[in-house]
C-alpha positions in Angstrom: 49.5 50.7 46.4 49.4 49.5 42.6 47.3 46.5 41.9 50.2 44.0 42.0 51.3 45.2 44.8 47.7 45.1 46.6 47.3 41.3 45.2 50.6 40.0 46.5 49.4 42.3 50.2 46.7 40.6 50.6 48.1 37.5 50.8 50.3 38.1 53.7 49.2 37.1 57.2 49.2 40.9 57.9 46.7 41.5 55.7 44.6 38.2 56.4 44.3 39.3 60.2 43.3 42.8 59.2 40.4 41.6 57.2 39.5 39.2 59.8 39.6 41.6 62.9 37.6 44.0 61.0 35.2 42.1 59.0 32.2 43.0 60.4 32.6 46.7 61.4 31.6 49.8 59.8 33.3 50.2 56.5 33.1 54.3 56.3 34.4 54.5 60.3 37.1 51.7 59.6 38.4 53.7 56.4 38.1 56.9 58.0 40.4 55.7 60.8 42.6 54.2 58.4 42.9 57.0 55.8 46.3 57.9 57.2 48.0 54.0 56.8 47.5 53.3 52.9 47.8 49.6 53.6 44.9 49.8 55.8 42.7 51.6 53.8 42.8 49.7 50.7 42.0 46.9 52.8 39.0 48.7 54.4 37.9 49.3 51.2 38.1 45.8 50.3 36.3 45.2 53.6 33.2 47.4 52.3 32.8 45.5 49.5 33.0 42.2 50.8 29.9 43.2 52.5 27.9 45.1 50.1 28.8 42.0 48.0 28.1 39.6 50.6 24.7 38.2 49.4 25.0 38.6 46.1 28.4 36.6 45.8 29.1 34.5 48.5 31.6 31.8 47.3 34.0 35.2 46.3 32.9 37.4 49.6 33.9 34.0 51.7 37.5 33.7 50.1 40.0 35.7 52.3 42.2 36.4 49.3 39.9 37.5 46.5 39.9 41.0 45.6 37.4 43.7 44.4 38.2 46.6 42.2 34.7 48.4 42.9 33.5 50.9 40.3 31.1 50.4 37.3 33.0 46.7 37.0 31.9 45.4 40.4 28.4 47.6 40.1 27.3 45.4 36.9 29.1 42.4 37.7 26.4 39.2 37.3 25.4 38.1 40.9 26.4 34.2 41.6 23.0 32.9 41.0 22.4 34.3 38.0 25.5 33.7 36.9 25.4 29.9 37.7 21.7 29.9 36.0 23.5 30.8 32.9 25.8 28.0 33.7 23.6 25.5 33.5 21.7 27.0 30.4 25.0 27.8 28.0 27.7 24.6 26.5 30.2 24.5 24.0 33.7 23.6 22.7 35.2 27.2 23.1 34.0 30.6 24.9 34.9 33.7 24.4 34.0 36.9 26.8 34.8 40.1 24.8 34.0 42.2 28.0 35.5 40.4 30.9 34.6 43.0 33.6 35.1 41.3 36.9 34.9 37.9 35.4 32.2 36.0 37.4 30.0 35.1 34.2 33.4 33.8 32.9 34.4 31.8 36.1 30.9 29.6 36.0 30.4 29.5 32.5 33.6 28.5 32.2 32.5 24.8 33.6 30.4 24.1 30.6 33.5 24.2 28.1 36.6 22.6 27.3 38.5 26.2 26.9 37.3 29.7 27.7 38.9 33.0 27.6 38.2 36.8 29.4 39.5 39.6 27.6 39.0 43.2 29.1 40.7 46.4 28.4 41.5 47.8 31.3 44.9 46.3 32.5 44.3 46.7 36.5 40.6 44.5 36.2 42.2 42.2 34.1 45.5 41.5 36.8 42.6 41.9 39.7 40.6 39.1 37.6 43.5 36.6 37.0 44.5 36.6 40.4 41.0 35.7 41.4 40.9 33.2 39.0 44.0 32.0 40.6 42.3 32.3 44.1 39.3 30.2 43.5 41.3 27.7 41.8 40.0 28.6 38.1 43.7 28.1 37.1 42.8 26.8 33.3 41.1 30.0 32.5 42.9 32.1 29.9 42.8 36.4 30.9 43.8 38.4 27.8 44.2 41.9 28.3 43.0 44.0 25.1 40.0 45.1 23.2 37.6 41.8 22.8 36.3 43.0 19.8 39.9 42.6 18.2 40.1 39.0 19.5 36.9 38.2 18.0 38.0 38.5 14.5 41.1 36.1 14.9 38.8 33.5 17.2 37.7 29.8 16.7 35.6 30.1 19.5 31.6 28.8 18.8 30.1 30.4 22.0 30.9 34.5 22.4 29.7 36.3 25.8 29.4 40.0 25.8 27.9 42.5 28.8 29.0 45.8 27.6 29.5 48.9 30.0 26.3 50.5 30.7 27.4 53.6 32.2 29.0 56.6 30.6 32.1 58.2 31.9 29.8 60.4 34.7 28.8 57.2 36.2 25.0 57.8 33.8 22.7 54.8 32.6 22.8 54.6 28.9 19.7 52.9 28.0 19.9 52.5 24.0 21.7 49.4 22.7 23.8 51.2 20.5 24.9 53.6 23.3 26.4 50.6 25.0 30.7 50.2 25.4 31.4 48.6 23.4 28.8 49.2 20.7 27.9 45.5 18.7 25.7 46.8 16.3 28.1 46.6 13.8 30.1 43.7 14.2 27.0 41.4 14.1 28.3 39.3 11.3 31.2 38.3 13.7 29.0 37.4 16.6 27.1 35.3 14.5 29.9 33.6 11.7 30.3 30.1 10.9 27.0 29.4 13.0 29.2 30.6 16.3 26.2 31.5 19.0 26.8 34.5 20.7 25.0 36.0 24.5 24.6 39.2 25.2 23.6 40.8 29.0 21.8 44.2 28.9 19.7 46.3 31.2 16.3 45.4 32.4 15.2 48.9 31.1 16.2 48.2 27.2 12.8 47.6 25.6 13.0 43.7 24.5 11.2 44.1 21.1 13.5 47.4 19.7 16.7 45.1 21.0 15.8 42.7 19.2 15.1 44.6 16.0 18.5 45.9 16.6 19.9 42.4 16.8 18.5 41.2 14.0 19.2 37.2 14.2 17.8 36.6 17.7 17.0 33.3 18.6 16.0 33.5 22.2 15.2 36.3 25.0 15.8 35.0 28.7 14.5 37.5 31.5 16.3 36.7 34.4 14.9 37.7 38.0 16.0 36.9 41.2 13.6 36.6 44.4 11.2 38.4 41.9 13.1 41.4 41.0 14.6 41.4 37.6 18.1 41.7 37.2 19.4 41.1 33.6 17.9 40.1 29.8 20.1 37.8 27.8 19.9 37.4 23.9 20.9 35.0 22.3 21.6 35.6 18.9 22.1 32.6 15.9 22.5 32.7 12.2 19.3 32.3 10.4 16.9 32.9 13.3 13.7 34.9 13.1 11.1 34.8 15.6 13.2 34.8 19.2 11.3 32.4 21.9 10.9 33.6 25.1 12.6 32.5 27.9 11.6 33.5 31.9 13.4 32.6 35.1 12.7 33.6 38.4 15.2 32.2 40.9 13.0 31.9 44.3 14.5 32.1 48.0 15.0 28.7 48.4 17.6 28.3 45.0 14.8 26.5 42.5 13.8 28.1 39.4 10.4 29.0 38.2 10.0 29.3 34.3 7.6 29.6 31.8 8.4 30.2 28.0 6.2 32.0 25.2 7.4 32.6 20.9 7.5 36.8 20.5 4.5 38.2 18.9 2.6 35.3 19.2 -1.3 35.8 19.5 -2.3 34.9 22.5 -5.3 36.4 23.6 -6.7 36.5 27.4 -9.9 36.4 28.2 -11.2 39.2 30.3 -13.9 39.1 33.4 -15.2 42.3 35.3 -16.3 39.6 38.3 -13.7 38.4 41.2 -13.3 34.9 41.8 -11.8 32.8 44.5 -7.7 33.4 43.7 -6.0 36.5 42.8 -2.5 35.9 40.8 0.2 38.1 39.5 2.7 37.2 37.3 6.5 37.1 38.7 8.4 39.9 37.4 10.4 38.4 34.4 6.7 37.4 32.8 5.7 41.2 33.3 8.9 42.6 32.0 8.8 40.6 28.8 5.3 41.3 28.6 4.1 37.4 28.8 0.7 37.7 31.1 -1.4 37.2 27.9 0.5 34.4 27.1 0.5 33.0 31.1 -3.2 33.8 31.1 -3.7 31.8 27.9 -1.4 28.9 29.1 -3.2 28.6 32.7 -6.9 29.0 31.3 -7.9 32.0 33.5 -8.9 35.7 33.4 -7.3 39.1 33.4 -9.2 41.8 35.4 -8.2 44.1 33.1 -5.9 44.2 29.3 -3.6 47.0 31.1 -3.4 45.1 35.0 -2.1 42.4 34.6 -3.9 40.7 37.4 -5.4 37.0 36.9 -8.4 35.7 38.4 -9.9 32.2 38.8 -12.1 29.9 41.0 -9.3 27.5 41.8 -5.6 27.8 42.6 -2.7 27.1 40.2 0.0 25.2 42.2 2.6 25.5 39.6 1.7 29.9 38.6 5.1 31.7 38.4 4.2 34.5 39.8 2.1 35.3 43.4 -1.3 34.0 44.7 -3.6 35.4 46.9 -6.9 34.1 47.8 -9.8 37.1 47.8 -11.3 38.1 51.0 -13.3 41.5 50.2 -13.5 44.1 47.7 -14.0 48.0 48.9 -14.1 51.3 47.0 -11.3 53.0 46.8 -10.2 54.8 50.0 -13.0 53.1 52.4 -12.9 54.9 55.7 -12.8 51.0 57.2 -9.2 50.3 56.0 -7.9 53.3 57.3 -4.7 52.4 60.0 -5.2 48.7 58.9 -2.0 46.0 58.4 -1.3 45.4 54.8 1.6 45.4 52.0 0.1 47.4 48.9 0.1 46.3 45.3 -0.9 49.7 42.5 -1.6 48.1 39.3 -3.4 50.3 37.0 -4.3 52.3 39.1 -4.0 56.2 39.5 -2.1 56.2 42.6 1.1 54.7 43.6 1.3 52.1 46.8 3.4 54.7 49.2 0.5 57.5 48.0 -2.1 55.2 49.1 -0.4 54.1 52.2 0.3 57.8 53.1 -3.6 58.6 52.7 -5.2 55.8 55.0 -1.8 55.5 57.7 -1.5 51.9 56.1 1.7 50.0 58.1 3.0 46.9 56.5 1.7 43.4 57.2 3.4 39.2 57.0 0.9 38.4 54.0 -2.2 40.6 54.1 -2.3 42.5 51.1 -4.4 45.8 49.8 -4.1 45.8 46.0 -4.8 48.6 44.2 -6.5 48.0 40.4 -9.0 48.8 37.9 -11.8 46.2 36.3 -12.7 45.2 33.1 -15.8 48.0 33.4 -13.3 50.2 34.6 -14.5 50.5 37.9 -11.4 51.1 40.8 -11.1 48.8 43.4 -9.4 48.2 46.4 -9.0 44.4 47.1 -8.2 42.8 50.4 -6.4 39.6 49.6 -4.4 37.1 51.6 -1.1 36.0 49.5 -1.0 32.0 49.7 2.4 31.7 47.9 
């Protein structure tokens, strides 16, 4: 079944009753018994994906009609909050998205301009992306199919997204910016001409400050996580621009946004403390990755246990910390007999063993909010730390 074929199917009241019968069986069984009817088992494909997608974008998983070309497109496709943070954080007259993929970036920045327009190569994702522009009533949105970087050169647009392909053709992570598809090292004067402001998406494993060397004019960094696990870094890149500020976003369970914002290189300097206090706090997971706790330690007047932990430490609690707090209850020697078979999560921070290694050795099992962490002190004594988290 082509792809205009599959988008006009699934349409049909056929279709519709298939997805709706089967929406909540097992994907690998349902294509399996479908393998013989091609009808059914591009639609129990589809199936599968609405609910490997299902959390991480539920106003497309929801819409009977939208469809999902899976691969490498789907894969690195911008999740719906993260994609609607950006929404709220990028404006402009005209946008341009040189690597359309499946579009959702596109669909919600879209609402911040007056005109915007996906280009992507590939001919199928850009038909599977119009008609799900069409579907979710983003009817204004322009799809060119093509190479972006050629529409670039002939645009008026002042705002330019890019995510290029992170993957090579055996499905591998390429990690180096200039390994990326398509490569924008050298078209950098376009991304940046007649002061048009340009965003790029990348890997959480590109190291921040060689991207940025790379990039040259980068005005901003964001480090995106969601529910404390970071999922994308976003550089912003303007003419004339030097010394990039730091942006960090965690989006928490509950939708709201923790941030906290630091200039590159900047000297800030912890102070240090070999003693425990009252409260135990570690930094959310977009400070860490753009290596902010000196900075948070520095804004927040309090103590790291250690330059290489990461760990915070202070005789009062910080209501508004991005990051997790635990009040103390006891400190032990690494591998006490007494915590052997006991209830906690474990945290290794600079520390020679790994949380499962530890959990292996003392028959740990997992706890609500007890916590066994794992770390080294200023003196570089190792410690194991019973803590309580509090938020």
């Amino acid at each position: 079944m082509t792809v205009s074929e599959l988008s006009a199917f699934i349409q049909t009241k056929e279709a519709q009753e298939f997805i709706r019968e089967n929406r909540d069986k097992d994907p690998l069984q349902l294509i399996l018994q479908s393998a013989r009817i091609p009808w059914k088992k591009e639609l129990a494909s589809q199936i599968a994906w609405r609910q490997k997608l299902a959390r991480k974008l539920p106003e497309w998983t929801s819409h009977p009609t939208v469809l999902f070309p899976g691969g490498v497109s789907t894969e690195q496709s911008s999740s719906e909050a993260t994609a609607r943070l950006k929404a709220s954080l990028i404006q402009g007259r005209e946008l341009l998205d040189i690597t359309g993929g499946m579009g959702v970036d596109t669909f919600y920045l879209s609402e911040g301009f007056k005109s915007a327009t996906y280009v992507e190569q590939q001919e199928d994702l850009a038909h599977i992306t119009a008609h799900n522009f069409r579907q979710l009533g983003k009817t204004q949105l322009e799809v060119q199919q093509g190479d972006g970087l050629d529409f670039l050169k002939v645009s008026s647009a002042d705002v330019v997204y890019a995510d290029p392909a992170r993957r090579d053709e055996d499905n591998r992570k390429m990690v180096s910016l200039d390994s990326y598809e398509p490569n924008l090292i050298p078209h950098l004067h376009l991304l940046t001409l007649n002061q048009r402001v340009t965003f790029i998406k990348t890997s959480p494993m590109l190291d921040i400050s060689q991207a940025c060397s790379q990039l040259k004019s980068v005005a901003e960094v964001w480090v995106i996580s969601y529910r404390n696990e970071c999922k994308e870094v976003i550089y912003k890149l303007q003419g004339g621009a030097e010394i990039p500020l730091i942006k960090t976003y965690n989006i928490l369970t509950d939708g709201s946004i923790s941030n906290f914002n630091f200039e590159m290189g900047s000297s800030a300097s912890a102070e240090f403390t070999d003693k425990l206090s009252t409260y135990l706090f570690e930094p959310n997971a977009s400070i860490l990755k753009a290596g902010g706790a000196d900075a948070l330690a520095q804004h927040f007047k309090v103590a790291k246990l250690h330059p290489n932990s990461n760990l915070l430490t202070h005789s009062e609690p910080l209501p508004d910390f991005p990051g997790k707090t635990f009040t103390i209850k006891q400190e032990f020697k690494p591998y006490d007999p007494s915590l052997r078979k006991g209830r906690f999560n474990i945290i290794s921070r600079n520390y020679p063993d790994n949380a499962e290694k530890i959990g292996k050795s003392l028959k740990i099992k997992p706890s609500g909010n007890q916590y066994l962490i794992a770390t080294q002190t200023l003196s570089g004594r190792y410690v194991f730390i019973i803590a309580e988290w509090v938020h």
